[in-house]
C-alpha positions as CSV (number, residue, x, y, z in Angstrom):
1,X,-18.0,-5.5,79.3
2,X,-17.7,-4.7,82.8
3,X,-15.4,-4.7,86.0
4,X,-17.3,-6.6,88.8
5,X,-16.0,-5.2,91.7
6,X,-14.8,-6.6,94.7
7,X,-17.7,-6.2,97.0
8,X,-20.1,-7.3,94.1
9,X,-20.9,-11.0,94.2
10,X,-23.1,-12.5,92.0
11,X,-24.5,-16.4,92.4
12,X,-22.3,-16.8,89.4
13,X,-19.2,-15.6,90.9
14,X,-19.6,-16.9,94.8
15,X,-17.6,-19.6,93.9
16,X,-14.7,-18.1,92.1
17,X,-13.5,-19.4,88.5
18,X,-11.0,-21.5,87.8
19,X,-7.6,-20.7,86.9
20,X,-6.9,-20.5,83.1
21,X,-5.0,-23.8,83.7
22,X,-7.1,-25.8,85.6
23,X,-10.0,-24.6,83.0
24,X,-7.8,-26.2,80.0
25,X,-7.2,-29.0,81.8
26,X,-10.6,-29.7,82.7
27,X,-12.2,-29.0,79.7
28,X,-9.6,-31.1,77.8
29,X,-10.4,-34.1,79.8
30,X,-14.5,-33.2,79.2
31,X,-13.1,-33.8,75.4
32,X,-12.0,-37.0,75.8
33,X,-15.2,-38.4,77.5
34,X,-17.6,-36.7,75.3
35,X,-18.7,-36.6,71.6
36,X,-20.9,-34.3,70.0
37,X,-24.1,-35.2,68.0
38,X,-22.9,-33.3,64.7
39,X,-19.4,-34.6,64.9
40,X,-20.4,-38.1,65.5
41,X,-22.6,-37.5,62.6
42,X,-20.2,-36.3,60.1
43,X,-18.0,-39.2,61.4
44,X,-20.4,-41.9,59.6
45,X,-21.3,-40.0,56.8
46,X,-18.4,-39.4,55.8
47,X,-18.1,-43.1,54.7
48,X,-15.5,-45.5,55.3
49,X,-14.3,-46.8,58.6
50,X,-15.0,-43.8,61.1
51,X,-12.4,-45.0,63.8
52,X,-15.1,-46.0,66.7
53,X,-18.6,-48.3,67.0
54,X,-21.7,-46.5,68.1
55,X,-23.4,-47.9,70.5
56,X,-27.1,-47.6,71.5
57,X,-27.8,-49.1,75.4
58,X,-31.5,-48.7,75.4
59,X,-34.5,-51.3,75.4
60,X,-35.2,-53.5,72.9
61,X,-38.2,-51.2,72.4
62,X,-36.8,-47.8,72.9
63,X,-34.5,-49.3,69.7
64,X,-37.3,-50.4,67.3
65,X,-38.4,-46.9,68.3
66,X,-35.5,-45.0,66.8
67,X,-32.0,-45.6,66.5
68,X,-28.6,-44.6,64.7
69,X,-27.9,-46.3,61.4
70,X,-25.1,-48.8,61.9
71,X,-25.2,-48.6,65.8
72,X,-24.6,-51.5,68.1
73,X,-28.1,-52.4,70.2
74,X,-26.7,-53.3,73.8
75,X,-28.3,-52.7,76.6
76,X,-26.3,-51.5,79.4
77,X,-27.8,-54.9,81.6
78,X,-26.3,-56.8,78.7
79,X,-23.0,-54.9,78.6
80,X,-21.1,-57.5,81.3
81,X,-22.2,-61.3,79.2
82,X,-22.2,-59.6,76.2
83,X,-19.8,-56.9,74.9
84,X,-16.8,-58.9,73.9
85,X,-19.7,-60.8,71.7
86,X,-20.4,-57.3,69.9
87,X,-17.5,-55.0,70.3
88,X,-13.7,-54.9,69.8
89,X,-11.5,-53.7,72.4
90,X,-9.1,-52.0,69.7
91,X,-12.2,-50.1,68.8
92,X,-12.9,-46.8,70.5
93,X,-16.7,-47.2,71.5
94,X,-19.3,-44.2,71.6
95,X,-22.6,-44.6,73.6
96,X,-25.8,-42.8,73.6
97,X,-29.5,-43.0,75.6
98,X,-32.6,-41.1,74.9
99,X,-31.1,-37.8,75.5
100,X,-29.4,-35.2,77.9
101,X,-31.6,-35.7,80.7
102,X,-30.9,-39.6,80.6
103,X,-27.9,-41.3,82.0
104,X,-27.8,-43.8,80.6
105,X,-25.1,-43.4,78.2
106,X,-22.8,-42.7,81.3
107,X,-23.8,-45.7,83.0
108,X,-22.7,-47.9,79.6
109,X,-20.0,-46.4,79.0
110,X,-18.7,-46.8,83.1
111,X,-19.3,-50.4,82.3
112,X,-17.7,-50.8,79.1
113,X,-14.7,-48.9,80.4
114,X,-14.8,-51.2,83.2
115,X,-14.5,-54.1,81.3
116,X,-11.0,-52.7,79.1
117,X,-12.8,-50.3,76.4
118,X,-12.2,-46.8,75.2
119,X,-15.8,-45.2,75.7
120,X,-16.9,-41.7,75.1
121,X,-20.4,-40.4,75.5
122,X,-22.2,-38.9,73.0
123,X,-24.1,-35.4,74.2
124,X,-27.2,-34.8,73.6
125,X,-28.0,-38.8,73.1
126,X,-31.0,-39.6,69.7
127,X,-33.3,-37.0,71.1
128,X,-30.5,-34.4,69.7
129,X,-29.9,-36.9,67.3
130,X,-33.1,-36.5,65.5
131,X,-33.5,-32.8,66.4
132,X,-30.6,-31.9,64.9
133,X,-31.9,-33.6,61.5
134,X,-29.8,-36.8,61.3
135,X,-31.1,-39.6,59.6
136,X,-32.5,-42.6,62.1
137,X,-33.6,-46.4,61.2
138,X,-36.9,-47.8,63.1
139,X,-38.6,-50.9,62.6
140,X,-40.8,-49.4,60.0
141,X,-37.6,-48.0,57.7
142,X,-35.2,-44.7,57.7
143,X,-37.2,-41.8,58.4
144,X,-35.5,-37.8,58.8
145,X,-37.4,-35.0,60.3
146,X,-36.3,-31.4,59.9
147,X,-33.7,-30.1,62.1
148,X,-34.8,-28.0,64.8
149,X,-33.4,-24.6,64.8
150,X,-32.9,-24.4,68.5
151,X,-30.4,-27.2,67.8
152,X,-28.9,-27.0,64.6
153,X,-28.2,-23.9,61.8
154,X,-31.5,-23.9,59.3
155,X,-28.5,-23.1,57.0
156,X,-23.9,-23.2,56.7
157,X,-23.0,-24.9,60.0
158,X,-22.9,-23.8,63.6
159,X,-19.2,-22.9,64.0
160,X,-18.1,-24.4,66.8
């Protein structure tokens, strides 16, 4: 590795980094809004009662499409009339969308968490999902495909 000097400044460093501190704190926080794909995952396959509901807050057709195995189908329009129909407050909640480029995970989980629920967001939404190999349920039955190795490990696990 090497010194950057002090008249070097690259795009990446124009803005300076933040402190040590301020980078723990803020990636704490990023912890406690987000979930990741693989641990959300392991979560439900581990069996039992994982501790939150997954929620999907797509279109009815985006859902017979693909979706999570035992997710929640609310669509974020429904969220205000009908989340206390489908969800428990006492129960953390995790949304997801179509993927990373969507946000429409953050919008459902702004309005569940405006309504009294813990919400994170799950990264990466089904399109990492099913890239990374997981099982999903469409209208037709489960289905798998083979986890893409720009995503996911072919083999052991990623490390993180």
């Amino acid at each position: 590795m090497t010194a950057t000097t002090a008249t070097t400044v690259t795009p990446v460093l124009r803005v300076a980094p933040a402190t040590p501190a301020e980078a723990a704190a803020h990636f704490r926080a990023s912890l406690a809004f987000h979930a990741d794909v693989s641990d959300v995952a392991a979560a439900l396959a581990a069996g039992g009662d994982p501790g939150f509901a997954v929620l999907d807050c797509r279109s009815t057709e985006s859902w017979d499409q693909g979706h999570i195995p035992g997710a929640i189908h609310l669509p974020t329009a429904l969220i205000p009339e009908q989340a206390a129909e489908l969800l428990d407050k006492a129960v953390p909640v995790v949304t997801y969308c179509w993927g990373p480029g969507c946000n429409g995970a953050t919008r459902a989980a702004l309005a569940l968490a405006e309504l009294g629920y813990r919400v994170k967001e799950m990264l990466g939404g089904f399109e990492y999902w099913v890239r990374e190999g997981f099982e999903f349920e469409t209208w037709q039955g489960r289905e798998r495909r083979a986890p893409d190795p720009l995503t996911a490990p072919v083999e052991g696990d990623c490390g993180c």
